[in-house]
MOPAC internal coordinates of N, CA, C and O (Angstrom, degrees):
PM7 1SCF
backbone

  N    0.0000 0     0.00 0     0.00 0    0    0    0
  C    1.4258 1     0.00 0     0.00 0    1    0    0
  C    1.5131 1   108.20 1     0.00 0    2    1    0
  O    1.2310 1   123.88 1   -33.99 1    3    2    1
  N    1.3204 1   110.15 1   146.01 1    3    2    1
  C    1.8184 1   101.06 1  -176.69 1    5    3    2
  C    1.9467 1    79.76 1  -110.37 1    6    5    3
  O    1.2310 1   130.67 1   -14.73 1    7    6    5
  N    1.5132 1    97.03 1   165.27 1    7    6    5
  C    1.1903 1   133.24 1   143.57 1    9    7    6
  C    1.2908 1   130.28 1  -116.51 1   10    9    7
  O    1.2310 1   123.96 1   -64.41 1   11   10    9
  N    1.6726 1   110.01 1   115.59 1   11   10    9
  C    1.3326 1   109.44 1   166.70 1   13   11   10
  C    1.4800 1   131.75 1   -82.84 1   14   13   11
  O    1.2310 1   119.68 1    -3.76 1   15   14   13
  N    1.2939 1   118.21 1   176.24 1   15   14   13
  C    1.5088 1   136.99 1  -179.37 1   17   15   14
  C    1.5664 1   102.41 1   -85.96 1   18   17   15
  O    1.2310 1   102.60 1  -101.19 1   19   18   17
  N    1.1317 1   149.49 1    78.81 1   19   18   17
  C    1.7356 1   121.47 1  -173.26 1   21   19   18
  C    1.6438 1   101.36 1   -77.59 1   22   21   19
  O    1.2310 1   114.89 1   114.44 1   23   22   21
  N    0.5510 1   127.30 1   -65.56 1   23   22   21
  C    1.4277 1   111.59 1   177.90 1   25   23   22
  C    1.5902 1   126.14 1   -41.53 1   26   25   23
  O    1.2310 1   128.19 1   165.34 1   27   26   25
  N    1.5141 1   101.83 1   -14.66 1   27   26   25
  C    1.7456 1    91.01 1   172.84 1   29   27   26
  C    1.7606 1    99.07 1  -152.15 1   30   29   27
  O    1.2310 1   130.22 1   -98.99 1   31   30   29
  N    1.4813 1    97.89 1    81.01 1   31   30   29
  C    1.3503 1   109.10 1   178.27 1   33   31   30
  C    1.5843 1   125.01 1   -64.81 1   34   33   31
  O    1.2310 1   126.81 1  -174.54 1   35   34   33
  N    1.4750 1   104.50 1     5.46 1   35   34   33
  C    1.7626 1   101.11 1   164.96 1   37   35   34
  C    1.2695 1   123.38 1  -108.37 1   38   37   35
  O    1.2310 1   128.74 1  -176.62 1   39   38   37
  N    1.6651 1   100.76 1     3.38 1   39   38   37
  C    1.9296 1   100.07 1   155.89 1   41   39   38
  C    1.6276 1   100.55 1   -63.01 1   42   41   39
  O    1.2310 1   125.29 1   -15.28 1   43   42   41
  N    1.6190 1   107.45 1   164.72 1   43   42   41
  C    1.4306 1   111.55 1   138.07 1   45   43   42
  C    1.0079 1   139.74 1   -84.79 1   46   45   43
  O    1.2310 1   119.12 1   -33.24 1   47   46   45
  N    1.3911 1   119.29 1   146.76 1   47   46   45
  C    1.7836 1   123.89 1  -174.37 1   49   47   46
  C    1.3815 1    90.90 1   -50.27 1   50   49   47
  O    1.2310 1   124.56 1   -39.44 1   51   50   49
  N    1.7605 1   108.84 1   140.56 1   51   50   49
  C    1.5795 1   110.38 1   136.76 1   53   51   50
  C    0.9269 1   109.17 1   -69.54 1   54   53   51
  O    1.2310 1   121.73 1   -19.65 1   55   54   53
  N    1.5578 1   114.29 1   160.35 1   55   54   53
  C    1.2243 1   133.05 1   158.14 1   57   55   54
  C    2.3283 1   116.34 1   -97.13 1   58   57   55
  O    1.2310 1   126.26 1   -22.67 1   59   58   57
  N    1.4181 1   105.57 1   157.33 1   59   58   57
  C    1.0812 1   111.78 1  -170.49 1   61   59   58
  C    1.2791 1    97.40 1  -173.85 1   62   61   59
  O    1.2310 1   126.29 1   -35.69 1   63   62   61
  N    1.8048 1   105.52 1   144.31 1   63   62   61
  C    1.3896 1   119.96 1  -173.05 1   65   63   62
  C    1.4818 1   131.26 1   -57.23 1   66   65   63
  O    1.2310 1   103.18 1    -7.46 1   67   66   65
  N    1.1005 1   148.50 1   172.54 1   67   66   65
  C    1.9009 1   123.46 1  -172.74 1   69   67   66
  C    1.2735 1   100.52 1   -82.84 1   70   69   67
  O    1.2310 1   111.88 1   176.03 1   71   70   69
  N    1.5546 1   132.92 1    -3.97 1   71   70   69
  C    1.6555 1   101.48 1  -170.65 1   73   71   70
  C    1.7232 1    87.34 1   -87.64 1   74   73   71
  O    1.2310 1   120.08 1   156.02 1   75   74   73
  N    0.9770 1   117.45 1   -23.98 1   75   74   73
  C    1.9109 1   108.73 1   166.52 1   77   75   74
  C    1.3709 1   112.25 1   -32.62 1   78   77   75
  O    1.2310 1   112.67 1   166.96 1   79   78   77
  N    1.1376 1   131.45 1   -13.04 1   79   78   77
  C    2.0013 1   116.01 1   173.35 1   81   79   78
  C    1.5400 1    89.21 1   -77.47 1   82   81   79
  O    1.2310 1   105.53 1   136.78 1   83   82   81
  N    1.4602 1   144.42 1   -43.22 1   83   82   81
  C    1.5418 1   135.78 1  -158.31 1   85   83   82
  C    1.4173 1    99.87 1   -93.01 1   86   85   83
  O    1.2310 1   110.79 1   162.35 1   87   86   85
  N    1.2901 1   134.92 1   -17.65 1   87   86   85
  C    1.3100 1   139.27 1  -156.64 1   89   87   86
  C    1.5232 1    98.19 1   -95.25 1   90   89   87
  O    1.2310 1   117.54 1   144.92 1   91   90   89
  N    1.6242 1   122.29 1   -35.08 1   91   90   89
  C    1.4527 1   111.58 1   174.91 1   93   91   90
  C    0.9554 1   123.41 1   -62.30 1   94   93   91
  O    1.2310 1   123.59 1   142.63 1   95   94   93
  N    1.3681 1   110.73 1   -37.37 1   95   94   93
  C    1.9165 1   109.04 1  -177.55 1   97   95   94
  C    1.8362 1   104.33 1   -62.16 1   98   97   95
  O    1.2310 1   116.25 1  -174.59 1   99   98   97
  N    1.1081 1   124.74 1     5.41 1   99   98   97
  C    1.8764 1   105.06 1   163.42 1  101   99   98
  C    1.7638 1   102.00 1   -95.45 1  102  101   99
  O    1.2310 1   115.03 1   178.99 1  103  102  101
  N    1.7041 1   127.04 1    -1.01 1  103  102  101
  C    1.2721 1   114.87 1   176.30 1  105  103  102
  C    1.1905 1   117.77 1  -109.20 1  106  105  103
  O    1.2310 1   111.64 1   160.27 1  107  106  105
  N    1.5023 1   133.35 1   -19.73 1  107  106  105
  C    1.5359 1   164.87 1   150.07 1  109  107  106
  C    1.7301 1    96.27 1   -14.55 1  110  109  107
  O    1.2310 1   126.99 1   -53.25 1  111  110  109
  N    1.1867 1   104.16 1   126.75 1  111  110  109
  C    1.6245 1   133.53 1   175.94 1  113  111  110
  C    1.8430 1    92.06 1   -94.87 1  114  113  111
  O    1.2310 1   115.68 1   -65.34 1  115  114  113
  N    1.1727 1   125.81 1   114.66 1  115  114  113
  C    1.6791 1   116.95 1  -161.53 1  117  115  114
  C    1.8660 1    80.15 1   -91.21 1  118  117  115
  O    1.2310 1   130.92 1   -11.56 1  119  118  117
  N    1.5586 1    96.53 1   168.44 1  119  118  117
  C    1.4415 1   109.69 1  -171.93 1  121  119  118
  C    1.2751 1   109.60 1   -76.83 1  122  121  119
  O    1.2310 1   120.01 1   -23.38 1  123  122  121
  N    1.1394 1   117.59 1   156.62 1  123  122  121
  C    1.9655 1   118.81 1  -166.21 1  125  123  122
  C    0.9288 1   120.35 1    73.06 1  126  125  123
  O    1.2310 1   111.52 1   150.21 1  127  126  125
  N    1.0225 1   133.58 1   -29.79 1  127  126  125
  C    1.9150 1   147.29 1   164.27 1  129  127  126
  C    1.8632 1   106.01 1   -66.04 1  130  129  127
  O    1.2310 1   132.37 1   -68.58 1  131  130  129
  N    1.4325 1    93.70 1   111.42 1  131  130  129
  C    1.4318 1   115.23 1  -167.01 1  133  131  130
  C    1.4739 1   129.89 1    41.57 1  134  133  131
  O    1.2310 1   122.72 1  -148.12 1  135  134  133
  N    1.2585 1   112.39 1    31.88 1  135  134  133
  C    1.3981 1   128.39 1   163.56 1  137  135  134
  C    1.5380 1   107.46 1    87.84 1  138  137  135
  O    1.2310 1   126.57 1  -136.27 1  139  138  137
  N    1.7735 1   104.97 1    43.73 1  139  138  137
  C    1.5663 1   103.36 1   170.51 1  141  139  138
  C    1.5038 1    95.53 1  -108.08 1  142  141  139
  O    1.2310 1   132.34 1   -31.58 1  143  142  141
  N    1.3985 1    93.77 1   148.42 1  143  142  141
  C    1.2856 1   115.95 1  -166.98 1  145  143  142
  C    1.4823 1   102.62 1   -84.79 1  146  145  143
  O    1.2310 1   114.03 1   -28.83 1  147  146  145
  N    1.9267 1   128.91 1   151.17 1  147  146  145
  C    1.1490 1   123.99 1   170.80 1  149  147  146
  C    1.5985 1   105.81 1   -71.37 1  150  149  147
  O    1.2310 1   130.81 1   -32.76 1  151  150  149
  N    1.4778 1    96.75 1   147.24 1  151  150  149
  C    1.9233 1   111.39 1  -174.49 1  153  151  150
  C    1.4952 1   101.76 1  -118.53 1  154  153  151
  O    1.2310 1   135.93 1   -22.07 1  155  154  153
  N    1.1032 1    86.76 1   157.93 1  155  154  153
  C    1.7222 1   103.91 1  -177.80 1  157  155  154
  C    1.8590 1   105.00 1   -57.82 1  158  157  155
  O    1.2310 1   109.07 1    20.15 1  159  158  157
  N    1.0479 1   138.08 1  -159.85 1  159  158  157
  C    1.5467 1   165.51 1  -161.46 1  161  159  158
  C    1.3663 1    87.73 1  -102.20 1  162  161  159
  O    1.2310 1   124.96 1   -42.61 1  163  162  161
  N    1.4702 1   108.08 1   137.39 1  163  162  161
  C    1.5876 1   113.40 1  -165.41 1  165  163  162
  C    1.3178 1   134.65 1    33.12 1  166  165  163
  O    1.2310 1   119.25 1  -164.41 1  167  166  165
  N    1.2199 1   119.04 1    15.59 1  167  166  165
  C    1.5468 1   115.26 1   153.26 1  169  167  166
  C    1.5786 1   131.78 1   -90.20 1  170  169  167
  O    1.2310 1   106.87 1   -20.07 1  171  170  169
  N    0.7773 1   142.05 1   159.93 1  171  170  169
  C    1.5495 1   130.29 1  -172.56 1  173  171  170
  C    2.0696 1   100.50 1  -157.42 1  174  173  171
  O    1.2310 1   125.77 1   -12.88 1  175  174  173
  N    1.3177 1   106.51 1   167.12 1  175  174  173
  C    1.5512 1   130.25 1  -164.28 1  177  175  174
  C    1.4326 1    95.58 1  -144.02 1  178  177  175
  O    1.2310 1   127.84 1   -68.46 1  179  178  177
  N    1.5533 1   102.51 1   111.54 1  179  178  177
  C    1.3489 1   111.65 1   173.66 1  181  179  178
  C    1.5358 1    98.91 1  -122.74 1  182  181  179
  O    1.2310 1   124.39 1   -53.72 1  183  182  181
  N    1.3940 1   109.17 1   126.28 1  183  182  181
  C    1.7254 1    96.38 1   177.20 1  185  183  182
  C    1.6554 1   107.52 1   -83.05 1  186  185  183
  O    1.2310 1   132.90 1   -39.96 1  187  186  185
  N    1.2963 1    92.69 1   140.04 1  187  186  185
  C    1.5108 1   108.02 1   163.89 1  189  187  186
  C    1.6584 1   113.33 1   -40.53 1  190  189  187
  O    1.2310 1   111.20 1   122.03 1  191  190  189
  N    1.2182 1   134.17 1   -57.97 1  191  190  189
  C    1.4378 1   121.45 1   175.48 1  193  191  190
  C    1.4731 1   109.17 1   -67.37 1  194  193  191
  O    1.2310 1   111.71 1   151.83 1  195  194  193
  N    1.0117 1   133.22 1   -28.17 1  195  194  193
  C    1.4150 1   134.95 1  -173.50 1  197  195  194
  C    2.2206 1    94.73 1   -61.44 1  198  197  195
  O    1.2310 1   139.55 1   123.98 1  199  198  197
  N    1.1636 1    79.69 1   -56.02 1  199  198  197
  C    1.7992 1    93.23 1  -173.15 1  201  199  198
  C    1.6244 1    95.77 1   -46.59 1  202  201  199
  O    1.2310 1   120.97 1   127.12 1  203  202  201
  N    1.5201 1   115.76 1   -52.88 1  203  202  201
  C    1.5176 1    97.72 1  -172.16 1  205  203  202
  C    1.6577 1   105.98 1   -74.15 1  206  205  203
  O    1.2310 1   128.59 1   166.99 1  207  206  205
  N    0.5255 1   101.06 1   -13.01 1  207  206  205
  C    1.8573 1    92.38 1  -176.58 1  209  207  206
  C    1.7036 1   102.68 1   -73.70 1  210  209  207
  O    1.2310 1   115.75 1   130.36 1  211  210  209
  N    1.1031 1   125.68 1   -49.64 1  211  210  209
  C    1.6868 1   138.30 1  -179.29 1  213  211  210
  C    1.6365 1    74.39 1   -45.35 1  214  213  211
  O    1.2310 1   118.09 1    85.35 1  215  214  213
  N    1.4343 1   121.24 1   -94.65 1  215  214  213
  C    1.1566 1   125.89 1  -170.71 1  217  215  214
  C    1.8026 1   125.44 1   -24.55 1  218  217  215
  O    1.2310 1   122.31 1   129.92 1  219  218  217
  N    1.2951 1   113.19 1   -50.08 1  219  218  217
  C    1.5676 1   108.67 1  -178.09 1  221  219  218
  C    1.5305 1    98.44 1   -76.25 1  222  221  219
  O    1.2310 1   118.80 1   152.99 1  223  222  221
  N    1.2226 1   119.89 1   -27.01 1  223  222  221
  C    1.4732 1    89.02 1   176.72 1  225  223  222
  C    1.8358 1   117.88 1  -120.73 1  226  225  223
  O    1.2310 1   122.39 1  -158.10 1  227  226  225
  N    0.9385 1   113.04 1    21.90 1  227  226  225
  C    1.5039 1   130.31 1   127.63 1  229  227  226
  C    1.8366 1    94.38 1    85.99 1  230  229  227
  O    1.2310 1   117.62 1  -166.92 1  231  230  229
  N    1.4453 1   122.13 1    13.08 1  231  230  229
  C    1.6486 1   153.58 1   156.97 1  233  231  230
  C    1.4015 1   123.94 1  -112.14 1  234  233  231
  O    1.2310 1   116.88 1   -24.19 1  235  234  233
  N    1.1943 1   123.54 1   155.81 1  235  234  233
  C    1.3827 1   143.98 1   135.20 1  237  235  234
  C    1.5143 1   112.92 1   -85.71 1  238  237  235
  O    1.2310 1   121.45 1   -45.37 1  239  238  237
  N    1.6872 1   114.83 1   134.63 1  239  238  237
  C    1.1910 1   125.22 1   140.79 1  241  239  238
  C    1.1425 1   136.70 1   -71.29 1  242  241  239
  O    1.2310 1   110.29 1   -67.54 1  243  242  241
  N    1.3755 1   135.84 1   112.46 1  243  242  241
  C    1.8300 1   143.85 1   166.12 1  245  243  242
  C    0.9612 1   124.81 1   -80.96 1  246  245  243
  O    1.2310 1   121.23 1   -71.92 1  247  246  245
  N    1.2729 1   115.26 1   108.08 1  247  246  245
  C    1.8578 1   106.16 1   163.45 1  249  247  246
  C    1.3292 1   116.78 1   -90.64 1  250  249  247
  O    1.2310 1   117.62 1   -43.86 1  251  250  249
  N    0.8855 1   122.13 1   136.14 1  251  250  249
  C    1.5349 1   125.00 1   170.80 1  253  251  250
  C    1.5014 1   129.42 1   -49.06 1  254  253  251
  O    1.2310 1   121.70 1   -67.41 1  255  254  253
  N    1.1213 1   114.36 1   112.59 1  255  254  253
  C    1.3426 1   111.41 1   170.88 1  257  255  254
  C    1.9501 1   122.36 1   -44.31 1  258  257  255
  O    1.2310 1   127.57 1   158.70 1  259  258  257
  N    0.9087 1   103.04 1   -21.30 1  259  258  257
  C    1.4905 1   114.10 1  -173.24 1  261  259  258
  C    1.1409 1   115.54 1  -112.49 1  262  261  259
  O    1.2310 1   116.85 1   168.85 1  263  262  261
  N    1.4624 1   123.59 1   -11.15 1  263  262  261
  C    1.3827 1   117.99 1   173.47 1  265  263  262
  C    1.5602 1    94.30 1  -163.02 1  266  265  263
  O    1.2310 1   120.00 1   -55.68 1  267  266  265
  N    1.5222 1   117.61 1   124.32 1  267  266  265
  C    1.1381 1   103.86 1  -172.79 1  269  267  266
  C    1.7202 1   107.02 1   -92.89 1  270  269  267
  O    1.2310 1   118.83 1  -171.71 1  271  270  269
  N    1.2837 1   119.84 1     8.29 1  271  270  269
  C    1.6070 1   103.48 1  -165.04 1  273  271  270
  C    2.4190 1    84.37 1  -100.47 1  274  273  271
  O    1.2310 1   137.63 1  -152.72 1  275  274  273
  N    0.8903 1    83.44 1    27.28 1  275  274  273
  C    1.6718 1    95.46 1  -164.82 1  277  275  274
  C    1.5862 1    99.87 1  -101.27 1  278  277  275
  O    1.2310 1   102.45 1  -114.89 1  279  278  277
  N    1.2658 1   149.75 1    65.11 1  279  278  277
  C    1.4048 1   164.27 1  -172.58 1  281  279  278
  C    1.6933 1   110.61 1   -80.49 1  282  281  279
  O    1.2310 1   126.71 1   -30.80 1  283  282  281
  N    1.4341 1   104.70 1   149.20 1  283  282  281
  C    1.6842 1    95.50 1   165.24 1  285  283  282
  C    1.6487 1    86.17 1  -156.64 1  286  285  283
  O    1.2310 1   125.48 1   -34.20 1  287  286  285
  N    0.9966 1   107.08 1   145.80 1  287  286  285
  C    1.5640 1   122.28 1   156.31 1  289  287  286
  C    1.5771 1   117.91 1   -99.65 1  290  289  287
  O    1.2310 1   125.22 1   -48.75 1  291  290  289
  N    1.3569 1   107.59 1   131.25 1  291  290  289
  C    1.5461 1   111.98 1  -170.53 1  293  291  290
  C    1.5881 1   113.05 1  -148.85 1  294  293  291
  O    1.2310 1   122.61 1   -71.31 1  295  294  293
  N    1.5498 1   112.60 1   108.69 1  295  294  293
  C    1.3246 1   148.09 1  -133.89 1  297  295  294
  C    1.5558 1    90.88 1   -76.60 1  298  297  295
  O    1.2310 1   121.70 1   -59.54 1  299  298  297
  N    1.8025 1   114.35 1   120.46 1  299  298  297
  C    1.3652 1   115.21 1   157.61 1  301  299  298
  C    1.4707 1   121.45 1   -14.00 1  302  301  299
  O    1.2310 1   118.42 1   -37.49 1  303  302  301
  N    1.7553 1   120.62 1   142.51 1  303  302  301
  C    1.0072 1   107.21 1   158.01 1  305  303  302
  C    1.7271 1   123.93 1   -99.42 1  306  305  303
  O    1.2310 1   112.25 1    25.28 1  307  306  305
  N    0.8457 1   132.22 1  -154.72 1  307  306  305
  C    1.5808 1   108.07 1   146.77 1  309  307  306
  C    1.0264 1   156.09 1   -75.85 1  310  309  307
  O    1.2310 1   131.54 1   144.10 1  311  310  309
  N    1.3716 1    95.33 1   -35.90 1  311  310  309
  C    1.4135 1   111.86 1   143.19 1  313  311  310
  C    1.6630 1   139.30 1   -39.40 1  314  313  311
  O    1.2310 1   130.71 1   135.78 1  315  314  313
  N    1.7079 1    96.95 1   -44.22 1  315  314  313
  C    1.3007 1    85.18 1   176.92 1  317  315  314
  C    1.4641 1   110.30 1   -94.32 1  318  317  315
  O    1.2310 1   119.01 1   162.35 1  319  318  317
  N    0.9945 1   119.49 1   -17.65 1  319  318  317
  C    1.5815 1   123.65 1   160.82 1  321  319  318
  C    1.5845 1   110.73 1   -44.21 1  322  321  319
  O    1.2310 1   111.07 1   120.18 1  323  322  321
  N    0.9079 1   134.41 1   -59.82 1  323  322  321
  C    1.7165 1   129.06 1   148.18 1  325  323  322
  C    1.1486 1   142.67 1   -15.70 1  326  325  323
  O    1.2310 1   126.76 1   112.16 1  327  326  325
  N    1.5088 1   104.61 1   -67.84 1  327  326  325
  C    1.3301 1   131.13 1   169.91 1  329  327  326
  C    2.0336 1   103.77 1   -56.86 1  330  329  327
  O    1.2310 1   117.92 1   136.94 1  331  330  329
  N    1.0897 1   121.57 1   -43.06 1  331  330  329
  C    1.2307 1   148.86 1  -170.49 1  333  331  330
  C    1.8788 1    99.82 1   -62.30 1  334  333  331
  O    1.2310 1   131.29 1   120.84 1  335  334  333
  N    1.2971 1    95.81 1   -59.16 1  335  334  333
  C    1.6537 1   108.81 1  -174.24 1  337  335  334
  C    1.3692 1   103.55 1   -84.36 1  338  337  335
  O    1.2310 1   115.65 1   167.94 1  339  338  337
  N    1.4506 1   125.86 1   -12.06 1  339  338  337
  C    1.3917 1   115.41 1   171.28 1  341  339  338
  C    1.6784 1   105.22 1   -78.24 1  342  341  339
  O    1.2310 1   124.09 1   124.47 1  343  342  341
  N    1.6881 1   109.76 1   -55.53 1  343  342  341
  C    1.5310 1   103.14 1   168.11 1  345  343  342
  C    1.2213 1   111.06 1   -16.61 1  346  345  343
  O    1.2310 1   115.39 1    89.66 1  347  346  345
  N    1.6610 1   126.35 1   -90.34 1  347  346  345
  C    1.2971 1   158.07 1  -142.02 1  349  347  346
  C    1.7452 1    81.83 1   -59.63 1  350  349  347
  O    1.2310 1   113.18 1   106.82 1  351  350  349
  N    1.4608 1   130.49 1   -73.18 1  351  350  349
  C    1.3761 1   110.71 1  -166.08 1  353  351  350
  C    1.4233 1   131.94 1   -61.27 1  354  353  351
  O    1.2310 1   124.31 1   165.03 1  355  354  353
  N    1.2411 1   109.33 1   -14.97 1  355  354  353
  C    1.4985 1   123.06 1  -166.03 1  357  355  354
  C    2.0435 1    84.57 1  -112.16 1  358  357  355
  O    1.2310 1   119.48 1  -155.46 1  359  358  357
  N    0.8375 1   118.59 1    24.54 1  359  358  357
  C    1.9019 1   107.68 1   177.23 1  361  359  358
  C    1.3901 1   104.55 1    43.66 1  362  361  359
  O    1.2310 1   102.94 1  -172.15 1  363  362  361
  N    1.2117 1   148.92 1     7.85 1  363  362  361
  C    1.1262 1   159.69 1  -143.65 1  365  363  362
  C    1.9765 1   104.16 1   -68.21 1  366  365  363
  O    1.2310 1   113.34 1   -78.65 1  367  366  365
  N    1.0117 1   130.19 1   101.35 1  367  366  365
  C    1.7993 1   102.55 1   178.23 1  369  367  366
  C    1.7846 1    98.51 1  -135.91 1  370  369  367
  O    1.2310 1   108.22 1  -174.31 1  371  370  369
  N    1.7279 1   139.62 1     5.69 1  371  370  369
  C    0.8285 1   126.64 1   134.58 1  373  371  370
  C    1.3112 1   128.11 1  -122.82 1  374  373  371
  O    1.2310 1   125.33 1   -47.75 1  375  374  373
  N    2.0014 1   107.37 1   132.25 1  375  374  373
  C    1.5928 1   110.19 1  -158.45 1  377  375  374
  C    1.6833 1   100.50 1  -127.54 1  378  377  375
  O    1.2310 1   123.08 1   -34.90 1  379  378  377
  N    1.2140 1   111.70 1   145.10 1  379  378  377
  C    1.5490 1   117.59 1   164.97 1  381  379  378
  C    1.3622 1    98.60 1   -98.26 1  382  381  379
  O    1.2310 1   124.39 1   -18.02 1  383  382  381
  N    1.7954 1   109.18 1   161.98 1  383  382  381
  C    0.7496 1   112.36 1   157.50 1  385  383  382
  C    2.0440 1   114.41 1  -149.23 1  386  385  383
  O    1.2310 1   122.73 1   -31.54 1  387  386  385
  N    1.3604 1   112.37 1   148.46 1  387  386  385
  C    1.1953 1   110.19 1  -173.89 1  389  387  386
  C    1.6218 1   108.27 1  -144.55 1  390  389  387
  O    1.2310 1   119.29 1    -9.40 1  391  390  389
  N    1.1191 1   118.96 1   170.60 1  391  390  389
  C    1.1913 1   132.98 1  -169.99 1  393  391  390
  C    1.5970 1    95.64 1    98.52 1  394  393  391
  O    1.2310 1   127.20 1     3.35 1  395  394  393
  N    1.7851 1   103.76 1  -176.65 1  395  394  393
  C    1.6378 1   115.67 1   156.59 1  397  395  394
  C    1.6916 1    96.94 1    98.24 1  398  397  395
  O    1.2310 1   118.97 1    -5.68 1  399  398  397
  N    1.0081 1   119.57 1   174.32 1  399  398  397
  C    1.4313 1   127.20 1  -172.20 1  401  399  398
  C    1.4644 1   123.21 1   -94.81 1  402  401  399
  O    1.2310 1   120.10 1   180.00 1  403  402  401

């Protein structure tokens, strides 16, 4: 699956494996939350500080859909550690993405 840059369509897409369409929604800034706007179907808003924080501490936090006092932390892969540091170098904080199953 690639991910694009929409705001700077003369980078190149990264690329990332297909379970990456379910894997973004733990980095996703949800819409209305600090004045991101709702996006079409495969677009997503990752804030730039959000991205470094994934990064300094080298996890995502989960809350449970079913119980929210129900948490797990679940350790970067490398991939997304990549994908993560490409954001951060390119300022990158809204991305499409397409391809994948």
């Amino acid at each position: 699956m690639l991910v694009f840059a929409v705001d700077q369509p003369e980078l190149p897409p990264f690329t990332m494996p297909d379970r990456f369409r379910h894997e973004i929604t733990y980095f996703i800034t949800p819409a209305g939350e600090a004045g991101i706007p709702a996006l079409p179907t495969r677009e997503y808003w990752i804030r730039l500080c959000d991205t470094q924080s994934f990064l300094d501490d080298g996890a995502v936090r989960i809350v449970s859909p079913l119980d929210s006092d129900s948490k797990a932390e679940i350790e970067l892969t490398e991939e997304q550690e990549n994908w993560l540091e490409w954001l951060l170098a390119h300022k990158i904080e809204h991305v499409r993405v397409e391809g994948g199953r």
